[in-house]
C-alpha positions in Angstrom: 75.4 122.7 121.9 72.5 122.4 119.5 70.1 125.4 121.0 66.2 123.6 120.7 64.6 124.4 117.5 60.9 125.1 118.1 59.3 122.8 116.4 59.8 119.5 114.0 61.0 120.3 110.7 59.8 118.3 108.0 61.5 117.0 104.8 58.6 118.8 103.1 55.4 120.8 103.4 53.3 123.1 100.6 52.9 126.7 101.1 49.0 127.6 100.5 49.0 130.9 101.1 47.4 132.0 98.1 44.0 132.3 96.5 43.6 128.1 97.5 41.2 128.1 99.8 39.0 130.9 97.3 39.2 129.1 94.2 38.1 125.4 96.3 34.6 127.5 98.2 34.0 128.3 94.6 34.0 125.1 93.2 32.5 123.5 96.1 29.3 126.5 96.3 29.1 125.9 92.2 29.1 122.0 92.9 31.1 121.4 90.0 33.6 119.0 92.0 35.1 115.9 89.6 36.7 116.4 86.2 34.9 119.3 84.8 34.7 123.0 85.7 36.1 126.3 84.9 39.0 125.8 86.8 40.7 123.0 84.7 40.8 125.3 82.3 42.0 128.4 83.3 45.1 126.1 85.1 45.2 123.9 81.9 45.9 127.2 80.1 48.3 128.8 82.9 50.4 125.8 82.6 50.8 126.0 78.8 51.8 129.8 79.3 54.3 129.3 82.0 56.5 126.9 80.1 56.0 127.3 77.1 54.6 124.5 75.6 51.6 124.4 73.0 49.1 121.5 74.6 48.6 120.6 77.8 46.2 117.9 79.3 45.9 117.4 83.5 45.9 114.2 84.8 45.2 112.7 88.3 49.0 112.2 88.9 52.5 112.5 87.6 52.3 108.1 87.6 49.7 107.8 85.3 50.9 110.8 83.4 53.5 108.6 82.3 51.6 105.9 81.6 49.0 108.4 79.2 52.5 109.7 77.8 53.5 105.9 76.7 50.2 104.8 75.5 49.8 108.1 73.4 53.4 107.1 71.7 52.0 103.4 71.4 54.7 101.8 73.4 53.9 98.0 73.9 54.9 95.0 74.5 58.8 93.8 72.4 59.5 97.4 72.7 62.7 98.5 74.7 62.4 102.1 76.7 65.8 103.3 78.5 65.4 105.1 81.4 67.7 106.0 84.3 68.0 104.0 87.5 69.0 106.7 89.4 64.9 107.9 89.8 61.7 107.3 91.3 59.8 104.0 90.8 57.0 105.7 89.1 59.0 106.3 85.9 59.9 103.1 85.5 56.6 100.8 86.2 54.6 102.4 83.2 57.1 101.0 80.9 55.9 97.9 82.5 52.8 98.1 82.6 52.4 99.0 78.9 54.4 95.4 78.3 57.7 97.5 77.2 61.2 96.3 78.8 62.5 98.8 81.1 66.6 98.9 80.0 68.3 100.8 83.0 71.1 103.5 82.3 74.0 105.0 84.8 74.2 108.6 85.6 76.9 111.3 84.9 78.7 111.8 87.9 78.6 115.9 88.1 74.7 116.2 87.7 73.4 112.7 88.6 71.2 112.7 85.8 71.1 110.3 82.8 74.8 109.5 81.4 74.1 110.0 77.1 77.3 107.7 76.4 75.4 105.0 78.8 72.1 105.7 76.6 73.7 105.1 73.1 75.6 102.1 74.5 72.4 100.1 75.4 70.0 100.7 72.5 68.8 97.7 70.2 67.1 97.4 67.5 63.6 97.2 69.7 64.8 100.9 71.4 61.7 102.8 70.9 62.1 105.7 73.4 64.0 107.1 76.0 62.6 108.3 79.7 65.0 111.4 80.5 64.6 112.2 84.4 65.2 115.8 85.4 65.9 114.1 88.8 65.5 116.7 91.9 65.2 119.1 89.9 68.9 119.9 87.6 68.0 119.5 83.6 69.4 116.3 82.1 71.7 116.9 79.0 68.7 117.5 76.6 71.5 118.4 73.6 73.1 115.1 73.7 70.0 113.6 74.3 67.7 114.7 71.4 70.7 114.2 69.0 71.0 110.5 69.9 67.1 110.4 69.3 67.3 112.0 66.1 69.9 109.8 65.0 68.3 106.5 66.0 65.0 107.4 65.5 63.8 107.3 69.1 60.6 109.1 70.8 61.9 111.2 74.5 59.8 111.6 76.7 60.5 114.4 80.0 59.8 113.1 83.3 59.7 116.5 84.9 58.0 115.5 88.2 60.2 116.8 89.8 61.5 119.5 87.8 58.6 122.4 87.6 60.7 125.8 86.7 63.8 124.0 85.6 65.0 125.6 82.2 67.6 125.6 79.4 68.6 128.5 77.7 65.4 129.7 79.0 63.4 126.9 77.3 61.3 125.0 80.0 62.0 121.0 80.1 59.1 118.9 79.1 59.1 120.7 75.9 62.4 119.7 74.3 61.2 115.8 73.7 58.2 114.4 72.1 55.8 114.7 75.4 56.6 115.7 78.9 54.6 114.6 82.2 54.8 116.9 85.7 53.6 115.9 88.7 51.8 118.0 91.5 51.7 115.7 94.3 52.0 117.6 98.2 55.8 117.6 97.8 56.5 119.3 94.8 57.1 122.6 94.2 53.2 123.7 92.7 50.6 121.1 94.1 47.2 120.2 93.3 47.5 117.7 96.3 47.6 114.6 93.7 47.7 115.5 89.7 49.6 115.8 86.8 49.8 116.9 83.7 51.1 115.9 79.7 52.3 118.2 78.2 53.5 118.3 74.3 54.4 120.5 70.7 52.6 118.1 68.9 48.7 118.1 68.3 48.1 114.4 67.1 50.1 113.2 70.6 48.1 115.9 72.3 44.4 114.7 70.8 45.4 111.1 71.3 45.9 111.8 75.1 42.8 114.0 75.5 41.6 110.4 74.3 43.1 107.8 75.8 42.8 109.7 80.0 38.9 109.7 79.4 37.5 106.4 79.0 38.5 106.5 75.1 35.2 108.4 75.0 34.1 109.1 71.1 34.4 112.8 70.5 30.7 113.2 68.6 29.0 110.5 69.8 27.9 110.3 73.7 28.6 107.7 75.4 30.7 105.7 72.9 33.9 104.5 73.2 36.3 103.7 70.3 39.5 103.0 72.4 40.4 100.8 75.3 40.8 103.9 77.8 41.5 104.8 81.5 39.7 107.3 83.7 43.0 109.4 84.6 41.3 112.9 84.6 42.2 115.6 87.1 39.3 116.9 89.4 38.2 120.4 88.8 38.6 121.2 92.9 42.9 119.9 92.1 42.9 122.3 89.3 41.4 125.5 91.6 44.4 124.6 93.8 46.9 123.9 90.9 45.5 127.5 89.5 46.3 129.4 93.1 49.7 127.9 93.0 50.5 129.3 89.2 50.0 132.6 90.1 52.6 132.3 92.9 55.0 129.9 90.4 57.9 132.8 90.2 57.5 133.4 94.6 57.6 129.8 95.3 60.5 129.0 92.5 62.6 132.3 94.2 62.1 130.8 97.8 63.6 127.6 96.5 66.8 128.5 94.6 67.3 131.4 98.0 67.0 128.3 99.9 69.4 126.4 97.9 71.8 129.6 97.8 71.7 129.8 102.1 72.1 125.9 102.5 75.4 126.7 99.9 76.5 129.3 102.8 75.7 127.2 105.4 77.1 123.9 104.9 80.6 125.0 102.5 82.8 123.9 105.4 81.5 120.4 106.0 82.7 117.3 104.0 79.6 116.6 101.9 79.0 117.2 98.1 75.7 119.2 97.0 74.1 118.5 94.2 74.7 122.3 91.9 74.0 123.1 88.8 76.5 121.3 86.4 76.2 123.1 83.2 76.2 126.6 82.1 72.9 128.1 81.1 70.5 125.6 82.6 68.3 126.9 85.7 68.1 124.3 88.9 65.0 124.8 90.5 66.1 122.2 93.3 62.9 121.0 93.9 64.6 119.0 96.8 68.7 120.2 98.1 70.7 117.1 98.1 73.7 116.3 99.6 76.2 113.5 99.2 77.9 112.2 102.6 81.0 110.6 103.1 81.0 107.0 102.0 78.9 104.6 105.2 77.4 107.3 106.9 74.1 108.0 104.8 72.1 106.3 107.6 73.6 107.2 110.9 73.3 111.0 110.0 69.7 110.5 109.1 68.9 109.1 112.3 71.1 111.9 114.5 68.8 114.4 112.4 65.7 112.4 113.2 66.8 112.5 116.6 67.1 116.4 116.9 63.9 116.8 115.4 64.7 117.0 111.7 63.3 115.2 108.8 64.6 114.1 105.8 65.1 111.1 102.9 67.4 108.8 101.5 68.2 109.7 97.8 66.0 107.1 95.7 67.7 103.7 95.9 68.8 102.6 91.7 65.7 101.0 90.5 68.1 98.1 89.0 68.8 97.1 92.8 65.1 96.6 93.4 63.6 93.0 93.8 61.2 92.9 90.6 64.1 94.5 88.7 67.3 92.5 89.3 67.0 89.4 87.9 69.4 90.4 85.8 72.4 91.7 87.8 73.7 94.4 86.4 76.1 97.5 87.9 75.8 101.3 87.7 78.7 102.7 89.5 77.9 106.2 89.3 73.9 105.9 90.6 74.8 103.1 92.9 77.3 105.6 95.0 74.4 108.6 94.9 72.0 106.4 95.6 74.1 104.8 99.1 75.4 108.3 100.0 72.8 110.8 99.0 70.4 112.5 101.2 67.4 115.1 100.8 67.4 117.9 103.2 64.5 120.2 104.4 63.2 122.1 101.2 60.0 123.7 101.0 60.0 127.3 100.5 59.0 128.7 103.9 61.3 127.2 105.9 63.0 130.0 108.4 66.5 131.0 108.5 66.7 130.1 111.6 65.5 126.7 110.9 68.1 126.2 108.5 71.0 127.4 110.8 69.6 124.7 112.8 69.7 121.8 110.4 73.2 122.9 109.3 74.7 122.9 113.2 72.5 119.4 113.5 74.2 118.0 110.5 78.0 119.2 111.3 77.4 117.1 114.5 76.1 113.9 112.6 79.1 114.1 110.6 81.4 114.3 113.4 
């Protein structure tokens, strides 16, 4: 028998155990609360340090990020983007929203994240850019990738929302393509609360976001606005908490790959697939562990584990098989079976040992 775990166990919850609360007193006693303050800075310039990457702007989430990230390429409307349907909605409505065409790709079976042969079979002659998802966390094929852009002449842009600490060959993602956008939302592994950031190698992409996520203001010449912009600027109190959570970015990245390693020990005798690293030399930071249940069952085990206490979420359902996207019918075999049989277990850093053991008993019994 399951012995009572003492208390709910959510899908998620941030660790704030740092230097949080500090750095929010001091923005609050200086009253420098919206969008500017020291502390945009300081985490402005912590980000760029941690991964690499030469320019970094924040943003107020990892939605509009993508959105700044478009605009800043000057995607519009006639223009085709590919992105994965195997992902969350919010990388796919910018492309709308900018009056591009969404064209949705399949996944590679071993890493669930965008399928390169699947890429280069749907680009036209109006491709302008691939979205590459580092979904839950496991680097995409960034290799393949950039050398299909290269060849075709195609911007990439890194949706790393959920992939903060993922690297290959040691190189952070979000700095292989032409921009990269993060998001900091409760859920993710470092949190602001809600923010994001843009984050790019190249300085005219770099100035032309700076410019487009602040009302198009004119550099020398207040209060005058030479571009159509948007106000998509990160508060300076999301920064103090984005800035706390940087200096504990190695802690909270260790907590989640040990997590990853005990749910591996845990659950190696059940009949599920996890979703593991699939290359050499790329690091999985498994912002969420996700598991792959036998064929009909996805939604009965997450109601047993509701039942016992525990929560958790349905892999994201393939955008393709959502009502504003499937006029068109279309089939992705690969991201259609991930998305019907995959779930996301319990995953923030200081879950308990003895919490796990608990989810792994609860699930062997859902699976039964």
């Amino acid at each position: 028998m399951l012995t009572k775990t003492p208390t709910f166990i959510p899908v998620y919850q941030p660790s704030l155990t740092g230097n949080e609360k500090k750095y929010v007193n001091e923005c609050i006693d200086s009253t420098w609360i919206s969008s500017k303050g020291k502390f945009l800075g300081l985490f402005e310039d912590s980000f760029k340090s941690y991964t690499g990457v030469k320019y970094a702007t924040p943003v107020a989430n990892g939605t509009v990020a993508i959105h700044l990230a478009l605009i800043a390429l000057g995607i519009g409307p006639e223009d085709e983007v590919i992105v994965p349907t195997l992902t969350y909605i919010a990388s796919v409505n910018p492309i709308v929203q900018v009056g591009a065409r969404p064209i949705f790709v399949d996944s590679e079976r071993a890493s669930w994240q965008i399928d390169p042969e699947d890429v280069k079979r749907k680009i036209t002659p109006r491709t302008r850019a691939i979205i590459v998802v580092h979904l839950y966390g496991q680097p995409a094929n960034m290799d393949a990738i950039m050398e299909i852009a290269h060849e075709y002449n195609l911007f990439v842009v890194e949706d790393c929302a959920e992939a903060f600490g993922s690297r290959i060959r040691d190189q952070h993602v979000g700095t292989f393509g032409d921009i990269g956008t993060f998001s900091f939302f409760g859920n993710k592994t470092v949190t602001t609360g809600e923010g994001g950031m843009v984050v790019t190698n190249d300085a005219t992409l770099y100035d032309r976001s700076v410019h487009f996520k602040g009302q198009g203001l004119a550099k020398h010449r207040t209060y005058w606005h030479d571009v159509i912009g948007y106000n998509y600027r990160m508060t300076n109190i999301c920064a103090a908490i984005g800035l706390a959570q940087m200096e504990r970015a190695d802690e909270l990245l260790q907590k989640k790959i040990a997590l990853a390693r005990r749910y591996d020990e845990l659950l190696a005798h059940l009949p599920i697939e996890t979703h593991r690293s699939a290359r050499e030399n790329v690091l999985h930071s498994y912002w969420m562990y996700s598991i792959l249940v036998p064929s009909g069952l996805r939604d009965s085990v997450i109601d047993q584990l509701k039942q016992t206490g525990i929560e958790t979420r349905p892999v994201f359902y393939p955008v393709h098989t959502m009502p504003m996207y499937s006029s068109r019918y279309a089939r992705h075999k690969v991201a259609e079976e991930i998305g019907w049989r995959g779930i996301n277990l319990p995953s923030w850093p200081d879950i308990t040992d003895e919490q796990l053991e608990y989810i792994a008993v609860a699930l062997e019994r859902a699976l039964i």
